[in-house]
mmCIF entry with sequence, helices, sheets and N, C-alpha, C, O atoms, coordinates in Angstrom:
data_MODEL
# 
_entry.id   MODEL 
# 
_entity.id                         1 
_entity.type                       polymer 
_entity.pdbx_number_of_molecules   1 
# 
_entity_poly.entity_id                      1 
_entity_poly.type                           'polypeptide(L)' 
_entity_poly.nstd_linkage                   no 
_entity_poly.nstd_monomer                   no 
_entity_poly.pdbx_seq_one_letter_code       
;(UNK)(UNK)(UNK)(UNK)(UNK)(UNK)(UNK)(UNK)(UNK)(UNK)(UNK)(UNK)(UNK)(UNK)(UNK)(UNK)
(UNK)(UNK)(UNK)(UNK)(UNK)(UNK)(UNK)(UNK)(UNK)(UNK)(UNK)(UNK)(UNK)(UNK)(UNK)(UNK)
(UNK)(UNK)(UNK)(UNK)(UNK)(UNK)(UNK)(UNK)(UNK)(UNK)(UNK)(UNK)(UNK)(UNK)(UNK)(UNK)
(UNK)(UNK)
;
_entity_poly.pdbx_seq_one_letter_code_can   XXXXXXXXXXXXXXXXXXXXXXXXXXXXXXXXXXXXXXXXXXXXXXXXXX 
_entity_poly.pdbx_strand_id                 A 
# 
loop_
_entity_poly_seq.entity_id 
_entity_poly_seq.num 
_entity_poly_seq.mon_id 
_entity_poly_seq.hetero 
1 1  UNK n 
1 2  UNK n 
1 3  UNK n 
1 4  UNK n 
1 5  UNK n 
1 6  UNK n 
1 7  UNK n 
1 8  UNK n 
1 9  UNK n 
1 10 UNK n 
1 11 UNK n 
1 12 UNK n 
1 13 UNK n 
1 14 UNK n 
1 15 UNK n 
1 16 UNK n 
1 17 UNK n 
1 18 UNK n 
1 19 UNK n 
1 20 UNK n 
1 21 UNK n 
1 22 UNK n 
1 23 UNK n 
1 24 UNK n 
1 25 UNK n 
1 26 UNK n 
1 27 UNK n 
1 28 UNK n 
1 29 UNK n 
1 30 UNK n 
1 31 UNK n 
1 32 UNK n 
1 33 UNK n 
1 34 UNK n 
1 35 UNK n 
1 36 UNK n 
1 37 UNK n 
1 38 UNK n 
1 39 UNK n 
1 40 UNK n 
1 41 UNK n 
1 42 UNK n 
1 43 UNK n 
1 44 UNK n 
1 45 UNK n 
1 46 UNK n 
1 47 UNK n 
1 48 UNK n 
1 49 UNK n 
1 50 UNK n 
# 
_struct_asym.id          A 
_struct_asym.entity_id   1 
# 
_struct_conf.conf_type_id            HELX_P 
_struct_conf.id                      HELX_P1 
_struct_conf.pdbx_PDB_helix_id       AA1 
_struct_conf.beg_label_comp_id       UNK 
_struct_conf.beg_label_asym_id       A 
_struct_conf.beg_label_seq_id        37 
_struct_conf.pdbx_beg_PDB_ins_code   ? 
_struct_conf.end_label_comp_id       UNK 
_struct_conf.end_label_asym_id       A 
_struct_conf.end_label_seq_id        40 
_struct_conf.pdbx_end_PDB_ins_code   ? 
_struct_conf.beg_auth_comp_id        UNK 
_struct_conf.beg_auth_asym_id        A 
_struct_conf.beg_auth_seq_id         37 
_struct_conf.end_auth_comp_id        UNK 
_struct_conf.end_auth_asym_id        A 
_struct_conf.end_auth_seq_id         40 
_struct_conf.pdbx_PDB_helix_class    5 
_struct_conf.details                 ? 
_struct_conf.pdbx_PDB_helix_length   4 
# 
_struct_conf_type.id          HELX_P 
_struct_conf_type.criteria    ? 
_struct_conf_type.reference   ? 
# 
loop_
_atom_site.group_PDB 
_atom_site.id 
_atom_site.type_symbol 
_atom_site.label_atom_id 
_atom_site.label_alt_id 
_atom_site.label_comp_id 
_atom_site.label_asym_id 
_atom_site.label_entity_id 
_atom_site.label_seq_id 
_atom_site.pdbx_PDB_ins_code 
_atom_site.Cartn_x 
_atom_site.Cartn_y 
_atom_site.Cartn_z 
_atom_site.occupancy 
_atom_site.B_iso_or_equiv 
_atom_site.pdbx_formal_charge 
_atom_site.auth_seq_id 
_atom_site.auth_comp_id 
_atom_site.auth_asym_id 
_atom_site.auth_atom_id 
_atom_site.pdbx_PDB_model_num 
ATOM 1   N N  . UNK A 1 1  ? 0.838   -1.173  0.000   1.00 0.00 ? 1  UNK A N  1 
ATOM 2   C CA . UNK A 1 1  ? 0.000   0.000   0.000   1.00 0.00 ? 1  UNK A CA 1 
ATOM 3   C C  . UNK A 1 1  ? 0.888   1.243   0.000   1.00 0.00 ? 1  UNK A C  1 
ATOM 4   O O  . UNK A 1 1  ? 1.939   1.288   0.639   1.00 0.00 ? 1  UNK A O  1 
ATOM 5   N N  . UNK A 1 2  ? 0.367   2.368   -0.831  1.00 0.00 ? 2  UNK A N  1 
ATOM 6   C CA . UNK A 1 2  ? 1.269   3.642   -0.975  1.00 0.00 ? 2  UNK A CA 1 
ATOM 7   C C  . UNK A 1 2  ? 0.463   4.626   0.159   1.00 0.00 ? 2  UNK A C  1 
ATOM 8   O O  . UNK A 1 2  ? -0.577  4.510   0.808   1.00 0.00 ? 2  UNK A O  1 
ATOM 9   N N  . UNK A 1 3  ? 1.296   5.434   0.058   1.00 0.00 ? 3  UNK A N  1 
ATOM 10  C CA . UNK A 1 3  ? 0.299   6.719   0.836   1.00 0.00 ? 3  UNK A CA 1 
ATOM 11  C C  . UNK A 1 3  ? -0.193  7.803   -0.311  1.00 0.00 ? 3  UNK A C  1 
ATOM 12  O O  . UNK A 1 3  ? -1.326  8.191   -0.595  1.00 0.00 ? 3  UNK A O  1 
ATOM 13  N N  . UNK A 1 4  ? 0.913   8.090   -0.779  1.00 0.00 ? 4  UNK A N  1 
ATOM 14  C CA . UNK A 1 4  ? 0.871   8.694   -2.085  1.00 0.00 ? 4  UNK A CA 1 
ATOM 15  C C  . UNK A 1 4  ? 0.778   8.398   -3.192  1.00 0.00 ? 4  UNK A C  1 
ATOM 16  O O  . UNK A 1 4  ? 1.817   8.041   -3.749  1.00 0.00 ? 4  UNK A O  1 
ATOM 17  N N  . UNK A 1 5  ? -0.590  8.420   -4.035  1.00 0.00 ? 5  UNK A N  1 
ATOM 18  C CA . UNK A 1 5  ? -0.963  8.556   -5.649  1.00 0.00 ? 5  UNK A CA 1 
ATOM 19  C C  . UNK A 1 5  ? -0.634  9.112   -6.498  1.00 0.00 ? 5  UNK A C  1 
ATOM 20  O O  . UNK A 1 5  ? -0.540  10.338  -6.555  1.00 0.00 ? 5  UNK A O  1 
ATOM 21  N N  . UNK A 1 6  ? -0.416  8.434   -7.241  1.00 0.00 ? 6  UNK A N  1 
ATOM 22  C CA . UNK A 1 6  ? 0.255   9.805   -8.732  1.00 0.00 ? 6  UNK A CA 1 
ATOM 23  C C  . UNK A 1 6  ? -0.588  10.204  -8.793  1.00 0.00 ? 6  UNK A C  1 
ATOM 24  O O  . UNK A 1 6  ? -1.665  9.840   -8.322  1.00 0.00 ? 6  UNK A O  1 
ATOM 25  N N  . UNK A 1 7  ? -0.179  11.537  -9.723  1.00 0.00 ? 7  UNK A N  1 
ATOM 26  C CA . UNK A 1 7  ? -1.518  12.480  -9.937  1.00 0.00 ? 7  UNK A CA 1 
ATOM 27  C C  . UNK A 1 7  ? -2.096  12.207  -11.586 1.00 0.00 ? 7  UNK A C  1 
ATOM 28  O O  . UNK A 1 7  ? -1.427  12.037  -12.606 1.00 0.00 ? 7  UNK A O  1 
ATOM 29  N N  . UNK A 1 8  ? -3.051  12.226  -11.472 1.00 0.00 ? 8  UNK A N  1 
ATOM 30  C CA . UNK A 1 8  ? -4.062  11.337  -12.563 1.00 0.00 ? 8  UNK A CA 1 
ATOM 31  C C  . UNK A 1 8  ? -4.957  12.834  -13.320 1.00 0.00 ? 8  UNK A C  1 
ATOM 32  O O  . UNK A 1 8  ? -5.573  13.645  -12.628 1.00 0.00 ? 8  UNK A O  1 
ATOM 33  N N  . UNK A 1 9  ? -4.864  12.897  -14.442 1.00 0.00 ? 9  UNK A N  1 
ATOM 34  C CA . UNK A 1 9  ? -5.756  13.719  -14.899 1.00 0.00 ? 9  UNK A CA 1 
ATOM 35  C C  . UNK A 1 9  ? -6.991  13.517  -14.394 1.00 0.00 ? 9  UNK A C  1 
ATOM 36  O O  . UNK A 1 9  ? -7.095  12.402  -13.884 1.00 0.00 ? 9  UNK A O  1 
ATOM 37  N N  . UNK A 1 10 ? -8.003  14.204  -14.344 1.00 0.00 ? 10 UNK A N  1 
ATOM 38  C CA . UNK A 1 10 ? -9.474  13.883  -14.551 1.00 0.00 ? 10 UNK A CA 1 
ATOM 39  C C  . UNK A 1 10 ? -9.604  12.916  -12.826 1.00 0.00 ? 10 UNK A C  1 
ATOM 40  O O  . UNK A 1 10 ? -10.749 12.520  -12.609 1.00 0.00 ? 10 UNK A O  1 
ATOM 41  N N  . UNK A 1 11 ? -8.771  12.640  -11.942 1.00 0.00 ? 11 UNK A N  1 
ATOM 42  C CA . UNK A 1 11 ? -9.431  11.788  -10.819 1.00 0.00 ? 11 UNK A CA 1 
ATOM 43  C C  . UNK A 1 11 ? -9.547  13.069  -10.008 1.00 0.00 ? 11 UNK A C  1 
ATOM 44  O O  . UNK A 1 11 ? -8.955  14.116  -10.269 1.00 0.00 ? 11 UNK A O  1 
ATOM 45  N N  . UNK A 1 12 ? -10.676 12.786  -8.636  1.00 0.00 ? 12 UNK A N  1 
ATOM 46  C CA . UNK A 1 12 ? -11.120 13.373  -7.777  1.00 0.00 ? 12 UNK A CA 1 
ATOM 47  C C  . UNK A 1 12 ? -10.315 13.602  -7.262  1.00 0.00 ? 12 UNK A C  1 
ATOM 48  O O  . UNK A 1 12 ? -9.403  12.795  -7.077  1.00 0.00 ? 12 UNK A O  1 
ATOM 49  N N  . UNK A 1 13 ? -10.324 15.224  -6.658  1.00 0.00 ? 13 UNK A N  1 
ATOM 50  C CA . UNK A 1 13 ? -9.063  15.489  -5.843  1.00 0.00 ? 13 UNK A CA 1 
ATOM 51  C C  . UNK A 1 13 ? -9.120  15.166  -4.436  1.00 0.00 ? 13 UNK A C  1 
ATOM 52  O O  . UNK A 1 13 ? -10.063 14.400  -4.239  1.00 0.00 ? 13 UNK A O  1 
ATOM 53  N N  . UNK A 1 14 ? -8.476  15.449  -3.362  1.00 0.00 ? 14 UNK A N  1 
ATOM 54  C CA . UNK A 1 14 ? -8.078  15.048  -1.965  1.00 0.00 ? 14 UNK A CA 1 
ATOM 55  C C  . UNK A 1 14 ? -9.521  13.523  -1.660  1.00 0.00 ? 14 UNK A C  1 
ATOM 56  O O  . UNK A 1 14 ? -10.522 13.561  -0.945  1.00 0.00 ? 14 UNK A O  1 
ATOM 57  N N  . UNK A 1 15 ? -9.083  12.582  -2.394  1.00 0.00 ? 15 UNK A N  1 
ATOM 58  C CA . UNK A 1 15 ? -9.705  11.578  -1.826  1.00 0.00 ? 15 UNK A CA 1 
ATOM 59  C C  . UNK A 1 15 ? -8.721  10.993  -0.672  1.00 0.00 ? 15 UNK A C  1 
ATOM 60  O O  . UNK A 1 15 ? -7.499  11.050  -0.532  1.00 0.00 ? 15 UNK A O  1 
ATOM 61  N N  . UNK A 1 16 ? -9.809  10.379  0.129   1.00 0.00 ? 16 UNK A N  1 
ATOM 62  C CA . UNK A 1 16 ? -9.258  9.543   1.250   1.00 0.00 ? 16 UNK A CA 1 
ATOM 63  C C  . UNK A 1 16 ? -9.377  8.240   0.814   1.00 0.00 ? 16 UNK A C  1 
ATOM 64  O O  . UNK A 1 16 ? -10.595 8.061   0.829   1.00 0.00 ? 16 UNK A O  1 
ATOM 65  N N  . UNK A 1 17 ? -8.792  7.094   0.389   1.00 0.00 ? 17 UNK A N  1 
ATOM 66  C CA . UNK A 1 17 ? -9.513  5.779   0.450   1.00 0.00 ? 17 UNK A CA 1 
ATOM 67  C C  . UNK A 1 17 ? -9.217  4.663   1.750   1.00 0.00 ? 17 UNK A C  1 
ATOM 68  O O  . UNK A 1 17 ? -8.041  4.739   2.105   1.00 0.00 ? 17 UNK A O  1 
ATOM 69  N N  . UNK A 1 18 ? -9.691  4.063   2.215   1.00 0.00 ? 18 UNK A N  1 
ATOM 70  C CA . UNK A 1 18 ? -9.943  3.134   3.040   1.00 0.00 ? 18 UNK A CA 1 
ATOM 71  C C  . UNK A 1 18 ? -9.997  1.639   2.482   1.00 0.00 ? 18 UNK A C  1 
ATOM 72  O O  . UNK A 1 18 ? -10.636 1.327   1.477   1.00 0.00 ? 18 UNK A O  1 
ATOM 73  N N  . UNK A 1 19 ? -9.328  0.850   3.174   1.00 0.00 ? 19 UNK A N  1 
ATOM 74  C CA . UNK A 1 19 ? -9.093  -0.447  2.907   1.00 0.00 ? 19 UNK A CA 1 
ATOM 75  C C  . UNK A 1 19 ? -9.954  -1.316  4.311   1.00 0.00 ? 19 UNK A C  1 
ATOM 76  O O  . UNK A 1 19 ? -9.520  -1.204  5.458   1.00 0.00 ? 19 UNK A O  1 
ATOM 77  N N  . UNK A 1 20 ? -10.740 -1.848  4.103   1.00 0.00 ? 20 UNK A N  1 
ATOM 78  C CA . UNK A 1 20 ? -11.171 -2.606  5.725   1.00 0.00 ? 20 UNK A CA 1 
ATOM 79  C C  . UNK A 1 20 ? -11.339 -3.786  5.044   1.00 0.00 ? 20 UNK A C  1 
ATOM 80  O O  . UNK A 1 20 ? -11.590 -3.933  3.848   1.00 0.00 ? 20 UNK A O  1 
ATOM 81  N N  . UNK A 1 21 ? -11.123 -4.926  6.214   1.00 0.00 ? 21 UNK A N  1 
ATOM 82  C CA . UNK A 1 21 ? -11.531 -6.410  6.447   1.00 0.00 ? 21 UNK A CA 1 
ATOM 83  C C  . UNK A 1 21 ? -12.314 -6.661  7.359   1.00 0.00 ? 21 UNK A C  1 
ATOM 84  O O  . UNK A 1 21 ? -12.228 -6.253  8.517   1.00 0.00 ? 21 UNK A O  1 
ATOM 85  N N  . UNK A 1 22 ? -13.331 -7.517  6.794   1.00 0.00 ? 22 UNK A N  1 
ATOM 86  C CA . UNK A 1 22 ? -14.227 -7.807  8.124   1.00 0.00 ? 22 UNK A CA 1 
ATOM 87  C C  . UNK A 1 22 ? -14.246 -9.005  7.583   1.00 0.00 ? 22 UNK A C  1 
ATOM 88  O O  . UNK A 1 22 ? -14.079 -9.298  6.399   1.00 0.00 ? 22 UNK A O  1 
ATOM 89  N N  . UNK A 1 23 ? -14.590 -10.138 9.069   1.00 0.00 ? 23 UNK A N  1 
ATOM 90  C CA . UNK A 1 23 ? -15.687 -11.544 8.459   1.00 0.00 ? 23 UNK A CA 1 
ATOM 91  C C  . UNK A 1 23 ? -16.529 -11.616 9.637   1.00 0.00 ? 23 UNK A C  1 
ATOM 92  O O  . UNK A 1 23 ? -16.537 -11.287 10.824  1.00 0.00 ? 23 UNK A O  1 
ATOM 93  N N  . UNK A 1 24 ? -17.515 -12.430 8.411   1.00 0.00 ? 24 UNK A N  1 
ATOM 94  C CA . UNK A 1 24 ? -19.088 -12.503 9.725   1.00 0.00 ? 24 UNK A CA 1 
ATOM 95  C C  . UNK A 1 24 ? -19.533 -14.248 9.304   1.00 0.00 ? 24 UNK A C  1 
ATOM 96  O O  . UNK A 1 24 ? -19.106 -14.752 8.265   1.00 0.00 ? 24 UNK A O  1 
ATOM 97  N N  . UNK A 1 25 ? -20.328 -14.934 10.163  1.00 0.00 ? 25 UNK A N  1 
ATOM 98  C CA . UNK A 1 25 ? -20.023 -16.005 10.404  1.00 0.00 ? 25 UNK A CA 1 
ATOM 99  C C  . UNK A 1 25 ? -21.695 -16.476 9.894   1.00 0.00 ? 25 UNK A C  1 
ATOM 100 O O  . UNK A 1 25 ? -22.117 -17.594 9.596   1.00 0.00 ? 25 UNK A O  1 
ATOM 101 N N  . UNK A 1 26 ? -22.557 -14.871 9.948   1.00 0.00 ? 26 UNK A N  1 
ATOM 102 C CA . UNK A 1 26 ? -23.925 -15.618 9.119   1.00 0.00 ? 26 UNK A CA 1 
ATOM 103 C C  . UNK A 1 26 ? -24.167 -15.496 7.973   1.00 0.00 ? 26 UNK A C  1 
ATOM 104 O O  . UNK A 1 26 ? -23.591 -14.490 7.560   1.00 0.00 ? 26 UNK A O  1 
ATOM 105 N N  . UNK A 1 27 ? -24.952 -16.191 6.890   1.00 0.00 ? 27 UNK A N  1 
ATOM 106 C CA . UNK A 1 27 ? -24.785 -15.848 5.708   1.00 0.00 ? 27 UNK A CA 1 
ATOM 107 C C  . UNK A 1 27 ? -25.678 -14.634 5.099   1.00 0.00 ? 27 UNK A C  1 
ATOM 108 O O  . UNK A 1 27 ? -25.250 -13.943 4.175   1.00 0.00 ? 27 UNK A O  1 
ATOM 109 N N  . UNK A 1 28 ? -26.635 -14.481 5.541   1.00 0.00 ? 28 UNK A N  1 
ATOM 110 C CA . UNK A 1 28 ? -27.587 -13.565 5.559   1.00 0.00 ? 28 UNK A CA 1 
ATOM 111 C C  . UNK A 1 28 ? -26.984 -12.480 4.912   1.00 0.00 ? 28 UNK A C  1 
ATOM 112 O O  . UNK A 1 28 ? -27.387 -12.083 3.819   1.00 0.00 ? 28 UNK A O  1 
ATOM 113 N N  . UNK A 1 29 ? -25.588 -11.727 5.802   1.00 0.00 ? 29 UNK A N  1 
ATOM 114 C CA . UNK A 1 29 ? -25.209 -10.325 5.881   1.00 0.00 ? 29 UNK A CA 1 
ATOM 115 C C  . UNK A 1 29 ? -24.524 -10.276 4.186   1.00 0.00 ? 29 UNK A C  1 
ATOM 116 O O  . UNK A 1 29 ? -24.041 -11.093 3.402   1.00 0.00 ? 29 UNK A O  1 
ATOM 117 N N  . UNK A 1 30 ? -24.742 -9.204  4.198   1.00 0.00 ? 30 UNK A N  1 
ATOM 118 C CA . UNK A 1 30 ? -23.876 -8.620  2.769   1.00 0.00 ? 30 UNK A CA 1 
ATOM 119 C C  . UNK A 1 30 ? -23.106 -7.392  2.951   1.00 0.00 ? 30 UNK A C  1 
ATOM 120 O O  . UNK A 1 30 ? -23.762 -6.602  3.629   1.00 0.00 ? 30 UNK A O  1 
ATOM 121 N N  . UNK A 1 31 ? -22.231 -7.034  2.687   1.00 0.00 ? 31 UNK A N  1 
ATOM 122 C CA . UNK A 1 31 ? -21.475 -5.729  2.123   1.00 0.00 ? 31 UNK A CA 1 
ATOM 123 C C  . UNK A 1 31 ? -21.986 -4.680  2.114   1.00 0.00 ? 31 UNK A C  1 
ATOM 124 O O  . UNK A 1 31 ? -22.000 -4.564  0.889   1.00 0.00 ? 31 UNK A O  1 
ATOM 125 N N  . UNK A 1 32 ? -22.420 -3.811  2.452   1.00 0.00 ? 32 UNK A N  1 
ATOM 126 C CA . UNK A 1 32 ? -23.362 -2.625  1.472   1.00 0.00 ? 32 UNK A CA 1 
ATOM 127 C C  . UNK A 1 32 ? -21.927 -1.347  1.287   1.00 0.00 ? 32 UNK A C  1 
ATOM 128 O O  . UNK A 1 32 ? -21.229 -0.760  2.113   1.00 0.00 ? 32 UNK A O  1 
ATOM 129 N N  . UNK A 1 33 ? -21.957 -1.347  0.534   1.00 0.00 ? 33 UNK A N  1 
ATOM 130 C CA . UNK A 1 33 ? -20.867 -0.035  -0.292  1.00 0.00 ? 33 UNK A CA 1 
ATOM 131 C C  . UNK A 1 33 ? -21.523 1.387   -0.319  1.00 0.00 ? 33 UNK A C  1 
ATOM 132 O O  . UNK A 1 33 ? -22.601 1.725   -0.809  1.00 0.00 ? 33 UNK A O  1 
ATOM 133 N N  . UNK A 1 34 ? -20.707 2.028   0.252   1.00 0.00 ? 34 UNK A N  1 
ATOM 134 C CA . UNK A 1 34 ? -21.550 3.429   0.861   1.00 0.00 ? 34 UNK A CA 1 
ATOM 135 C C  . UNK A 1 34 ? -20.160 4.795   -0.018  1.00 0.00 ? 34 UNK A C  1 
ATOM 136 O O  . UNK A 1 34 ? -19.042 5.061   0.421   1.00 0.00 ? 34 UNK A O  1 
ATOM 137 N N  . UNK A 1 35 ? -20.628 5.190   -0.900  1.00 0.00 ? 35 UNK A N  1 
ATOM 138 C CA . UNK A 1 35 ? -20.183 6.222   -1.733  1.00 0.00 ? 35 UNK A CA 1 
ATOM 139 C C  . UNK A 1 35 ? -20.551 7.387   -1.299  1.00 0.00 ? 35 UNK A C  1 
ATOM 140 O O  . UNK A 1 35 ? -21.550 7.303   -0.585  1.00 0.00 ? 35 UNK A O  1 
ATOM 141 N N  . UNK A 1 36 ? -20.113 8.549   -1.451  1.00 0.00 ? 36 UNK A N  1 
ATOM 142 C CA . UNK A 1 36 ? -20.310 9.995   -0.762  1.00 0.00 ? 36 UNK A CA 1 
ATOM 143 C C  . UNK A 1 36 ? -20.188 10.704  -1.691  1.00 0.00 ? 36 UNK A C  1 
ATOM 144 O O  . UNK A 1 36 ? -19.163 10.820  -2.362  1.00 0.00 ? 36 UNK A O  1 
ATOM 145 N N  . UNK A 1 37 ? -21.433 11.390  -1.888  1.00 0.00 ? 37 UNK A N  1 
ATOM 146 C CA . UNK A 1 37 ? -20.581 12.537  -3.026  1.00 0.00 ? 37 UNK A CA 1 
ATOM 147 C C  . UNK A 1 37 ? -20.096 11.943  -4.792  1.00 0.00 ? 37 UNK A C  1 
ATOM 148 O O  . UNK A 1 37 ? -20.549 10.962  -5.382  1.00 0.00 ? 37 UNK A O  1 
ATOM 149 N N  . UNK A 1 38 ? -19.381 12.623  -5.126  1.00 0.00 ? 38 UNK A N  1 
ATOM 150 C CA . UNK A 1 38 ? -18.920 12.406  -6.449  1.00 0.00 ? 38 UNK A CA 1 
ATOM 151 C C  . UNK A 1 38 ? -18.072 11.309  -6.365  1.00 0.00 ? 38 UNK A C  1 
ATOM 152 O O  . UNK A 1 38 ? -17.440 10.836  -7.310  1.00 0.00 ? 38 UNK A O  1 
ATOM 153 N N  . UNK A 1 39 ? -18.069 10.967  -5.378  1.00 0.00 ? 39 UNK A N  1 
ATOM 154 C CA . UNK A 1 39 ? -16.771 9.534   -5.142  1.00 0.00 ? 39 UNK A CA 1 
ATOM 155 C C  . UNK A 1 39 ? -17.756 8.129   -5.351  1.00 0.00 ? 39 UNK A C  1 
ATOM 156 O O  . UNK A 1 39 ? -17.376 6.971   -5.185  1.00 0.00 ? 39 UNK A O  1 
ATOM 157 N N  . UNK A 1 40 ? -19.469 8.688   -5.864  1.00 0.00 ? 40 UNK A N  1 
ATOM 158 C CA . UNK A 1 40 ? -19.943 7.641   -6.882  1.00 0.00 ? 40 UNK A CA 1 
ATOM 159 C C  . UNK A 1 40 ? -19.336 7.089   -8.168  1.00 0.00 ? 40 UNK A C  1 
ATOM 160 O O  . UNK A 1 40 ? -19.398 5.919   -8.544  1.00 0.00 ? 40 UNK A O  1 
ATOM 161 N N  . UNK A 1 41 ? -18.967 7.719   -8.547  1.00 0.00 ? 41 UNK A N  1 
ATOM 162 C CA . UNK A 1 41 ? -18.379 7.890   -9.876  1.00 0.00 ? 41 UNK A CA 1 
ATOM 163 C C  . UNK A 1 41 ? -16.972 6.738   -10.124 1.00 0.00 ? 41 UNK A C  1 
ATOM 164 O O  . UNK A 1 41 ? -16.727 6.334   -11.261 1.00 0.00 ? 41 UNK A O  1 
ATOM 165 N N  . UNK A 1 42 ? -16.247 6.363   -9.094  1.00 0.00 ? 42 UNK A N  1 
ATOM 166 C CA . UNK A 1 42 ? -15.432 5.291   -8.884  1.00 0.00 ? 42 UNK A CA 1 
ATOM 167 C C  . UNK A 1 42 ? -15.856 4.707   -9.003  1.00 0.00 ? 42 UNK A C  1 
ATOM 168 O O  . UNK A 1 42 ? -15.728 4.328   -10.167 1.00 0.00 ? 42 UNK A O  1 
ATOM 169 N N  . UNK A 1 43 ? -16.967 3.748   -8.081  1.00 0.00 ? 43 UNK A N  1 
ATOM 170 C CA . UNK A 1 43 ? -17.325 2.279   -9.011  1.00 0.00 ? 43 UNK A CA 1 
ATOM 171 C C  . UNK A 1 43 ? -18.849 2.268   -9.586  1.00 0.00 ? 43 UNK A C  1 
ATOM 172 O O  . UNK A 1 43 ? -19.886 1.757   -9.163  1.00 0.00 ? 43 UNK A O  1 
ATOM 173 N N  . UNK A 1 44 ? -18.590 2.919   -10.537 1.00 0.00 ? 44 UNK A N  1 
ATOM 174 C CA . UNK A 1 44 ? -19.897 2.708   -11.387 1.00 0.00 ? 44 UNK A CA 1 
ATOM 175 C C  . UNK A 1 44 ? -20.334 0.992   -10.955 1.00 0.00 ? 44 UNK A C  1 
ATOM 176 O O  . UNK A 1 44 ? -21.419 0.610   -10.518 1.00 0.00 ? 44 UNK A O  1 
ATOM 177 N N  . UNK A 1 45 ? -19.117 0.171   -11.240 1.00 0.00 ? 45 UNK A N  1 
ATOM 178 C CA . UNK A 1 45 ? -20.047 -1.225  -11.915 1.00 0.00 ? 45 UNK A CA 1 
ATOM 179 C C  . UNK A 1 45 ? -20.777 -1.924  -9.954  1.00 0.00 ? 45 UNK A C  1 
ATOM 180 O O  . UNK A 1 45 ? -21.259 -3.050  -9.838  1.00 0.00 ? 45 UNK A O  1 
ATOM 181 N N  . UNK A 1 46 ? -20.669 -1.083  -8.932  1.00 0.00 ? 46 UNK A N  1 
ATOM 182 C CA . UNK A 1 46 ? -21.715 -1.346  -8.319  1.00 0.00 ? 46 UNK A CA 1 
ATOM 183 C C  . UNK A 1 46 ? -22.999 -0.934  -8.101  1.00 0.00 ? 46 UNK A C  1 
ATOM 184 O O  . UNK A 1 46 ? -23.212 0.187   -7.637  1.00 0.00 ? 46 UNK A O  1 
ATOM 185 N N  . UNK A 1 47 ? -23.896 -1.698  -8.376  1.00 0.00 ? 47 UNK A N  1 
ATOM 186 C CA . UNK A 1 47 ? -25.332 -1.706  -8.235  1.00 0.00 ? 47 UNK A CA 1 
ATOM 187 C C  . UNK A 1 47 ? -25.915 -0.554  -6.755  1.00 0.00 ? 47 UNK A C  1 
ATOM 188 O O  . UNK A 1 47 ? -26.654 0.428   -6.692  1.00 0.00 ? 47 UNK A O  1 
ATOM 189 N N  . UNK A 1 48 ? -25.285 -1.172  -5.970  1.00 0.00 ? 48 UNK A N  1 
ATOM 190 C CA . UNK A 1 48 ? -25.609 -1.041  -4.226  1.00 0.00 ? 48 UNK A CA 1 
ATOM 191 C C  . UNK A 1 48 ? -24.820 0.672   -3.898  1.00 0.00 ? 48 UNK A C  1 
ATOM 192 O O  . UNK A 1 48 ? -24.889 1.048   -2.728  1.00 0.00 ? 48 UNK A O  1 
ATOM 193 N N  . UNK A 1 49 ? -24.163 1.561   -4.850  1.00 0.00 ? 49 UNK A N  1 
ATOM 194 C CA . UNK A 1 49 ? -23.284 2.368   -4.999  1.00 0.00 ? 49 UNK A CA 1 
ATOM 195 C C  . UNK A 1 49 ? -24.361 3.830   -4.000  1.00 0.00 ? 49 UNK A C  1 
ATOM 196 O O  . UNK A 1 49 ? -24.793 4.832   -4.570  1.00 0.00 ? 49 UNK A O  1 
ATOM 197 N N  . UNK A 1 50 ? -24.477 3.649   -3.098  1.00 0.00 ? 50 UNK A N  1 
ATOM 198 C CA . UNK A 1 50 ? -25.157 5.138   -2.843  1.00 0.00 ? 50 UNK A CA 1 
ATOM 199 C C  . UNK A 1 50 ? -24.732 6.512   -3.195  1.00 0.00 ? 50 UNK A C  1 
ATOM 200 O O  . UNK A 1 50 ? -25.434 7.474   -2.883  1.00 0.00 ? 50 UNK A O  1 
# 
């Protein structure tokens, strides 16, 4: 893991990103992916993308 990103034309500026691990032991639970702002725009290809 870097701390520092090259600088990318066209990407969002002062993003923070976050890396977490979790495990859960029922099957029920799912993921839900929580986007803020224009930092939708990263993963389009999720459905669940708020």
């Amino acid at each position: 893991m870097c701390a520092v990103e090259i600088d990318v034309p066209g990407a969002l500026p002062k993003i923070i990103r976050v890396l977490a691990h979790y495990q859960r032991t029922d099957e029920d639970h799912r993921a839900q992916h929580v986007y803020l702002g224009r930092a939708k725009a990263l993963r389009k290809d999720l459905d669940s993308a708020q």
